[in-house]
C-alpha positions in Angstrom: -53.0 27.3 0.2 -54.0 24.1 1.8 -54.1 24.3 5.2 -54.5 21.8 7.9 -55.6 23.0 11.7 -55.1 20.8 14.6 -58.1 21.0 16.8 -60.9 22.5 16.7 -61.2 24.1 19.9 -61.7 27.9 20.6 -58.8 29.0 18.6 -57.9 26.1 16.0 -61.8 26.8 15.3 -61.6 30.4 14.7 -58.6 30.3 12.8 -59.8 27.6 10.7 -63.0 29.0 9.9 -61.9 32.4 9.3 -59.3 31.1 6.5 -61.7 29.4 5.1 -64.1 32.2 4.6 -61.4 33.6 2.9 -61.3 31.4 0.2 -58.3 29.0 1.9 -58.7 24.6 1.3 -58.9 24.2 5.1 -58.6 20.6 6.4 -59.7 20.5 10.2 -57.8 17.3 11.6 -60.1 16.6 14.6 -62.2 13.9 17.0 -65.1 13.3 18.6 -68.3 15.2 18.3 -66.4 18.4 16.7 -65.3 15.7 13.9 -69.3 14.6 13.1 -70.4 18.3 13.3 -68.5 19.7 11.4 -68.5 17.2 8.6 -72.1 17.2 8.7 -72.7 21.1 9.1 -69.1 22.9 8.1 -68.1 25.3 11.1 -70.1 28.0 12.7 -69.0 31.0 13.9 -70.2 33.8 15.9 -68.5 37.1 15.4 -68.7 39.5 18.0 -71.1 41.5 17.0 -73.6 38.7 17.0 -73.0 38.1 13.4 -72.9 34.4 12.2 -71.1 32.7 9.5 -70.8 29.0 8.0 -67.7 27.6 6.4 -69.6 25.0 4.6 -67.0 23.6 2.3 -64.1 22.8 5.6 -63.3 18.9 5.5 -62.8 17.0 8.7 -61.4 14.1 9.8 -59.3 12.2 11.9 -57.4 10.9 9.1 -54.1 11.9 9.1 -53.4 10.3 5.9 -56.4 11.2 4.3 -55.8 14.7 5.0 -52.6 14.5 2.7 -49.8 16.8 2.5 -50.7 20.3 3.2 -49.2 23.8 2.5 -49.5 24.5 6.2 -50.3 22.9 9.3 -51.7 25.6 11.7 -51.0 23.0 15.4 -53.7 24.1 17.2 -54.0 22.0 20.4 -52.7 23.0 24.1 -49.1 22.4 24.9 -49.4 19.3 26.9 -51.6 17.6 24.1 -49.1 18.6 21.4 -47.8 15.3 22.3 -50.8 13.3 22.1 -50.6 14.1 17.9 -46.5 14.8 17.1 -46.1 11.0 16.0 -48.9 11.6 13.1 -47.9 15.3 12.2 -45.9 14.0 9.8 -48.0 12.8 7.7 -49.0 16.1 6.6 -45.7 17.3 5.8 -44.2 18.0 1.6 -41.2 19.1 1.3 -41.9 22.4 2.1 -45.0 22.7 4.8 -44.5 25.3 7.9 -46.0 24.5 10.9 -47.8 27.5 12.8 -47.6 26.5 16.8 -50.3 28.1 18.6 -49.6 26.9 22.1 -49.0 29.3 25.1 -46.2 29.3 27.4 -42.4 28.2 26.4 -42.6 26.2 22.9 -40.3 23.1 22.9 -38.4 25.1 20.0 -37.3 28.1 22.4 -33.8 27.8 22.2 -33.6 26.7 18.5 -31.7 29.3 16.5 -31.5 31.4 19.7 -28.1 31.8 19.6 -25.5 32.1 22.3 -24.9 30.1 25.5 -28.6 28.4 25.3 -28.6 27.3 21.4 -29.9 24.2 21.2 -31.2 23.7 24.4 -34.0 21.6 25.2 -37.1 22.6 27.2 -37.5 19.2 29.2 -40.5 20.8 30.9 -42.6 20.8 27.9 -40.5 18.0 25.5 -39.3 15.6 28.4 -37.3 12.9 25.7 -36.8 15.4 22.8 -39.4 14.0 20.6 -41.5 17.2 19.6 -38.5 18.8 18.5 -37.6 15.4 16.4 -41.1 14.8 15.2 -42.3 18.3 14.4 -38.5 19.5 13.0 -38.9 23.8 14.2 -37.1 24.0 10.9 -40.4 23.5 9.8 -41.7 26.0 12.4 -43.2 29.8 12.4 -44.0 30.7 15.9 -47.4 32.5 16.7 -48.7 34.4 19.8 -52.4 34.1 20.9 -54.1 36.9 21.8 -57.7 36.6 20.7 -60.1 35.1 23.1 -63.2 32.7 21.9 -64.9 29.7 23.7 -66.0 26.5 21.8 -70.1 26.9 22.6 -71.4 23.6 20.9 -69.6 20.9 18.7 -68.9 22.6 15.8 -69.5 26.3 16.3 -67.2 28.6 17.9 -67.9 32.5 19.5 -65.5 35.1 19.0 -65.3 36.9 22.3 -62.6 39.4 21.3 -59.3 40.1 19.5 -57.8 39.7 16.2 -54.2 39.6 17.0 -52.0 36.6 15.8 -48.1 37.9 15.5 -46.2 35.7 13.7 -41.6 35.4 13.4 -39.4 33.0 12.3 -37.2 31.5 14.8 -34.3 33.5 13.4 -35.8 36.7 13.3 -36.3 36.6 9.4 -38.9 38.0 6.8 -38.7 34.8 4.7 -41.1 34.2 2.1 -42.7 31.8 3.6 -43.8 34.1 6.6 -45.2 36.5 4.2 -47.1 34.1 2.5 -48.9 32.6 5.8 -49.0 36.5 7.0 -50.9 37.8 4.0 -53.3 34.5 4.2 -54.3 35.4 8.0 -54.8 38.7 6.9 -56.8 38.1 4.2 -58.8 36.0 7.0 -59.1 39.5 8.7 -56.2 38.8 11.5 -54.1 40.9 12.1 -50.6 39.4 11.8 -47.3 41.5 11.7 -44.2 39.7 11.3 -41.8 40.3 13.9 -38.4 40.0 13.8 -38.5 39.0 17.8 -41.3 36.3 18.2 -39.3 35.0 21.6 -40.3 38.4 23.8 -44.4 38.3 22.5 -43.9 34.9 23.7 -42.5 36.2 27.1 -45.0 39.1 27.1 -48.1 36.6 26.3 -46.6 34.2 29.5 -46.2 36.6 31.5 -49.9 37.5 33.1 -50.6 33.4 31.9 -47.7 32.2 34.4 -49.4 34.5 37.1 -53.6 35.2 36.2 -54.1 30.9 35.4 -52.1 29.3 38.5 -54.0 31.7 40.6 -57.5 31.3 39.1 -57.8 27.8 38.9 -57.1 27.7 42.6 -59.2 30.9 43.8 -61.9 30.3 41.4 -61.5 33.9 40.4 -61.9 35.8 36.9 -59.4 38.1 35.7 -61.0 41.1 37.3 -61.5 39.5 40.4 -57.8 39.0 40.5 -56.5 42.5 39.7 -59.3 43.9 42.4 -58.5 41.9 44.7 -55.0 43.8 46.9 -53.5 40.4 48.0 -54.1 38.5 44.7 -52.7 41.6 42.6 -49.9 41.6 44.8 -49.2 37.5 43.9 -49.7 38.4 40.8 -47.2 40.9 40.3 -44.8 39.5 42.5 -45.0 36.3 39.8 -44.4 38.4 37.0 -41.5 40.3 38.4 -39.7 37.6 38.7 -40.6 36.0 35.4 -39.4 39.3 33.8 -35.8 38.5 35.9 -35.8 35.5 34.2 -37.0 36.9 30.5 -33.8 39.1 31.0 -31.3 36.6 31.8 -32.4 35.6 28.5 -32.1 38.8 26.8 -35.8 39.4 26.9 -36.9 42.9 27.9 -40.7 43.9 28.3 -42.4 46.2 25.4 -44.7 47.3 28.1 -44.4 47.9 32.1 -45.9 45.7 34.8 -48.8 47.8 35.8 -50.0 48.5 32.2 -50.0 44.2 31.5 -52.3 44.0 35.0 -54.6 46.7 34.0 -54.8 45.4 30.4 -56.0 41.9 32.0 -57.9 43.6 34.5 -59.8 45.7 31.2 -61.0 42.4 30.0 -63.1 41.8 33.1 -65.1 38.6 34.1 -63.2 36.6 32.0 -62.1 33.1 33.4 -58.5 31.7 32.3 -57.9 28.6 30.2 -57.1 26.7 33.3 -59.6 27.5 35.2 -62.0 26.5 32.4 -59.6 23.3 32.3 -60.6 23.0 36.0 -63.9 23.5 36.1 -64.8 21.1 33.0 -62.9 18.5 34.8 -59.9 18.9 32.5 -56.0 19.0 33.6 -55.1 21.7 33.6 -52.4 23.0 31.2 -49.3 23.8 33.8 -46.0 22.9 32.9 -45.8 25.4 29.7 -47.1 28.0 31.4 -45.2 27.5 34.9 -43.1 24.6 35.2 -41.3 25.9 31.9 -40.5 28.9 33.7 -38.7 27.7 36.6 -36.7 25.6 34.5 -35.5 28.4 32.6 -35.3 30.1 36.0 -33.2 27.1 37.0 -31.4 27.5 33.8 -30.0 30.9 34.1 -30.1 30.4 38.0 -32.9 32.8 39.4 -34.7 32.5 42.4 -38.5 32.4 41.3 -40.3 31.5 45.0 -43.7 33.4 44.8 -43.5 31.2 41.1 -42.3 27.8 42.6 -45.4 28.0 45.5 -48.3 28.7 42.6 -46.6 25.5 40.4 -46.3 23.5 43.7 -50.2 24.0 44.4 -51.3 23.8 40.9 -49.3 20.4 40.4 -51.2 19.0 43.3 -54.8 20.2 42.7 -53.7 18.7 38.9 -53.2 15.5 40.9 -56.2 16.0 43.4 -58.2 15.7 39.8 -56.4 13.0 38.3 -56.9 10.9 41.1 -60.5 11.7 41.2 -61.1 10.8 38.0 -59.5 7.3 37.8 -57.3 6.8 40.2 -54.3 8.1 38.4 -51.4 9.3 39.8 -49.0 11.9 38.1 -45.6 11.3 37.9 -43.1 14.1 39.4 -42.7 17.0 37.1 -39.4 17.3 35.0 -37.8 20.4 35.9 -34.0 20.1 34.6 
C-alpha cells in the first residue's frame, strides 16, 4: 500500500519506518530538519535491543501535492496540531483512503456513529468550529490507540523505548475489509494490532492515567514513578481517574482493568517522563485540552462533577499561558468547554 504518515516524531517515526521495512511505499509528510534528514539519510531507528535499522528508500516532503493520493494516511501529529495540517489532508485523499488517527485523549470523531443520545455530537474542546470533522470526513477514519513509547533522539532517527501495541476499530464497531487490510500491514511491520469491535473504551482506558499522570507531571516535574511513590500525588492521581471512569460510564464505557492495576502498570514503567512534561520542558505547549479539557466537557455533557479534574486543567491552562507569554508575548484565549 502507499502510505502517507504525518510527522515524524516519536511515533509517526516508528510507525513509518517500521512499515517501510516491511516492504510498504511510505511517504513521510514532514518539516524542518526531520524533512532534510530524512530525505538525505532515510529514517533511523533504534530497536530496543540496541539494534539499528535504516529505511533508505522512505520519501519526504512537505508537499502535500507531491505526495499524491495515498492508500492510507497514518495522522501522526498531537491533537492540538491536527489542526495546523486538516486544510491540506485532503490532498492525499482517492476515493477510498482511511485515515489512521494517532492522537491521545478524545478524537474530534468520538461521538460519530456512537449511537444514542450523543450521535453526532461535537467535541468543541478538541474541534472548536467543526472543521476537523469537515476536513478529515471520520468516514474516512479507523481509530488507533498508542501504547508504545519512543523519543525522537536526532532529526531523522527515532529510539524505540518499549511496546508494540497499536489496536485499531472502526467507529462502528465493524471488521471491514479495510481494517483488515491496514491490520495485516502493521502486523507485517511487527505491531501488534487486533481489531476491536470497541475502539471508544481503549481510548478511555489509554486517557485515563494521561488525563491524571501528564497534568500532574508537567507541574511537579515528576516521572511516572515518582508519581505513583509519592502518597499525595497517587492519591490526585486516582482521585482524577475515578472520576474520569464516572464519566466513561455515563457514556457507556466500563474499564477492562481496575484502578490500582492501571497505577501500578504506569508506576512499572518507571522514570519515564509524560508527553507533557517533555512538551514543558522543551519549551513546547503542552498538549491539554484532549487529554483534560475534553474530559470535562464530556463531564459537562453527561453532567458529572469532575473537581479534583477541573483544578489539574485550571493549573495546567495557566502554566500553558505562563509559557506562551514567555515566549512572545502571547496570550491564550479562554478554553472552549461547551
Amino acid at each position: 500500500m502507499k502510505i502517507a504518515v504525518i510527522g515524524a516524531g516519536a511515533i509517526g517515526g516508528l510507525v513509518g519506518a517500521r512499515l517501510a521495512l516491511a516492504g510498504q511505499t511510505v511517504t513521510f509528510v514532514v518539516r524542518g530538519a526531520n524533512l532534510q534528514a530524512i530525505r538525505a539519510h532515510g529514517i533511523r531507528l533504534v530497536e530496543t535491543d540496541g539494534t539499528e535499522r535504516v529505511a533508505g528508500q522512505v520519501q519526504a516532503t512537505d508537499d502535500y501535492d507531491a505526495a499524491g493520493v495515498q492508500d492510507v494516511v497514518v495522522l501522526a501529529v498531537k491533537a492540538h496540531q491536527v489542526g495546523d495540517v486538516a486544510a491540506r489532508v485532503g490532498k492525499l485523499f482517492g476515493p477510498d483512503t482511511v485515515v489512521v488517527t494517532m492522537q491521545n485523549g478524545i478524537p474530534f470523531w468520538y461521538f460519530h456513529r456512537h449511537g444514542g443520545e450523543y450521535e453526532g455530537r461535537s467535541v468543541h474542546s478538541v474541534d472548536p468550529a467543526g472543521d476537523l470533522a469537515r476536513l478529515i470526513p471520520p468516514e474516512r477514519v479507523l481509530g488507533c490507540v498508542v501504547y508504545p513509547a519512543a523519543e525522537l533522539v536526532a532529526p531523522g532517527v527515532i529510539r524505540h523505548i518499549e511496546g508494540n501495541r497499536f489496536p485499531l476499530g472502526e467507529l462502528d464497531g465493524s471488521t471491514s475489509e479495510r481494517i483488515v487490510r491496514v491490520t495485516a500491514a502493521f502486523e507485517a511491520a511487527g505491531f501488534k494490532s487486533p481489531i476491536l469491535d470497541d475502539i471508544r473504551a481503549e481510548i478511555w482506558l489509554k486517557l485515563w492515567g494521561n488525563l491524571s499522570f501528564n497534568p500532574i507531571s508537567a507541574l511537579a516535574h515528576s516521572t511516572l514513578v515518582d508519581i505513583c511513590q509519592h502518597p499525595l500525588a497517587r492519591d490526585l492521581a486516582a482521585d482524577m481517574m475515578r472520576e474520569a471512569e464516572s464519566v466513561a460510564a455515563r457514556l457507556g464505557i466500563s474499564f477492562r482493568v481496575s484502578l490500582e492495576r492501571r497505577i501500578a502498570g504506569a508506576e512499572k514503567i518507571g522514570k519515564h517522563k509524560t508527553s507533557m512534561l517533555q512538551d514543558v520542558e522543551a519549551g513546547r505547549g503542552p498538549e491539554i485540552d484532549a487529554l483534560v479539557g475534553s474530559v470535562i466537557e464530556l463531564a459537562r455533557m453527561t453532567g458529572t462533577p469532575t473537581p479534583h479534574i477541573d483544578s489539574a486543567y485550571a493549573l495546567v491552562k495557566l502554566l500553558e499561558q505562563t509559557m506562551a507569554e514567555a515566549r512572545g508575548g502571547v496570550r491564550l484565549q479562554k478554553a472552549v468547554i461547551a
